[in-house]
C-alpha positions as a Python dict, from the first residue, in 0.01 Angstrom:
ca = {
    (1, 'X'): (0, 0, 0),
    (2, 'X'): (-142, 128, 350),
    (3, 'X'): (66, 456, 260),
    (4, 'X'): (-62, 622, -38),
    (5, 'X'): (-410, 472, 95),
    (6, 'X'): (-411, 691, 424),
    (7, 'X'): (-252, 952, 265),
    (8, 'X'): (-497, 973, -1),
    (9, 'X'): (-769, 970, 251),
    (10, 'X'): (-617, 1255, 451),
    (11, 'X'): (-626, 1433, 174),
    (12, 'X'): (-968, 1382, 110),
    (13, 'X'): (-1027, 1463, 458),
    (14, 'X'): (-896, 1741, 447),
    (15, 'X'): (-991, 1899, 119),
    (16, 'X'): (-1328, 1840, 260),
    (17, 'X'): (-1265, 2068, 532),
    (18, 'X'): (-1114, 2359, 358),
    (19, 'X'): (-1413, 2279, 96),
    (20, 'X'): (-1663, 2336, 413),
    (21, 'X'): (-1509, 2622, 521),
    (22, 'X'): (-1464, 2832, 179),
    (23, 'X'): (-1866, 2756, 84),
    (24, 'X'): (-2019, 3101, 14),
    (25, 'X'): (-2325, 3169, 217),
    (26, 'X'): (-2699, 3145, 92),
    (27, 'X'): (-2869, 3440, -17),
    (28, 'X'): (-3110, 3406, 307),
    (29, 'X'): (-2817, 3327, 520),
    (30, 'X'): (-2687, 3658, 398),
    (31, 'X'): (-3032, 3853, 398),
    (32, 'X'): (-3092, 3723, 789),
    (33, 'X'): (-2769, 3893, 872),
    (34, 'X'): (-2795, 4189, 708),
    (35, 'X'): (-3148, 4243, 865),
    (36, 'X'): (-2986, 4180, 1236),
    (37, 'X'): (-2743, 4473, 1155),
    (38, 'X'): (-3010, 4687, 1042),
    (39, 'X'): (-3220, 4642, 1351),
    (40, 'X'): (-2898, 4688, 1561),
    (41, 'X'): (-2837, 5013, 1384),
    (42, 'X'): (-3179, 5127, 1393),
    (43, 'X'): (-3209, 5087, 1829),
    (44, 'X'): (-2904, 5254, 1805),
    (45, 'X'): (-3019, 5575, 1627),
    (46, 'X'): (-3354, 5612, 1856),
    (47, 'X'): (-3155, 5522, 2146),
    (48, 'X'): (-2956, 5880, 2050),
    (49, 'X'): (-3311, 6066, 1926),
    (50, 'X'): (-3481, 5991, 2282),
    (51, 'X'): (-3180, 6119, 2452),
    (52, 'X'): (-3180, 6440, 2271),
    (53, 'X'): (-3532, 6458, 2343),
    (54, 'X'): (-3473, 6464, 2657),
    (55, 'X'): (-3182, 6716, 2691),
    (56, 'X'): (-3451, 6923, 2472),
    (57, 'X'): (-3682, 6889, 2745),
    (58, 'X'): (-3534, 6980, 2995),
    (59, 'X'): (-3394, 7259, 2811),
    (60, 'X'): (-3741, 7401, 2785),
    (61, 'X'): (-3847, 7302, 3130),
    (62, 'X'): (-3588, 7518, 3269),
    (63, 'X'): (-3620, 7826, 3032),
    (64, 'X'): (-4025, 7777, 3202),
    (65, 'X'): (-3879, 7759, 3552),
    (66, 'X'): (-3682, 8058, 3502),
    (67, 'X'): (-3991, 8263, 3374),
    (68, 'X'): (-4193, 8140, 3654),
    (69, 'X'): (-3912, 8259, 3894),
    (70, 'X'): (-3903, 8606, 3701),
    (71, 'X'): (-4261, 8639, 3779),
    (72, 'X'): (-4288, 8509, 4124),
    (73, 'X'): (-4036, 8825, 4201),
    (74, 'X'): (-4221, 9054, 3969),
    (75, 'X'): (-4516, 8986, 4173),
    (76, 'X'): (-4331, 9014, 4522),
}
């Protein structure tokens, strides 16, 4: 008698487990981690724009230098 008993409650147990484990997710559970990807993707992308910003920036600074030092020997 003790046998079926504990095997049928293993079996429970364990059902209830794998039950736990296969449960879909809620639509906010879902919508909260699509939102963190998002953000993550977003910081990304104007983490890359501010660098090329400043690339372009100095770019221009030192096409301005080199005028400047064009003039500076003009003028000598």
């Amino acid at each position: 008698m003790k046998l079926p008993l504990t095997a049928a409650v293993l079996a429970v147990l364990i059902s209830t487990l794998g039950a736990g484990v296969a449960l879909a997710e809620s639509p906010t559970e879902k919508s909260l981690r699509q939102d963190g990807r998002d953000v993550r993707k977003n910081l990304k992308h104007d983490d890359k724009e501010a660098d090329r910003t400043g690339k372009h920036l100095d770019k221009e600074r030192h096409r301005e230098d080199k005028k400047l030092d064009k003039e500076y020997k003009k003028a000598l």
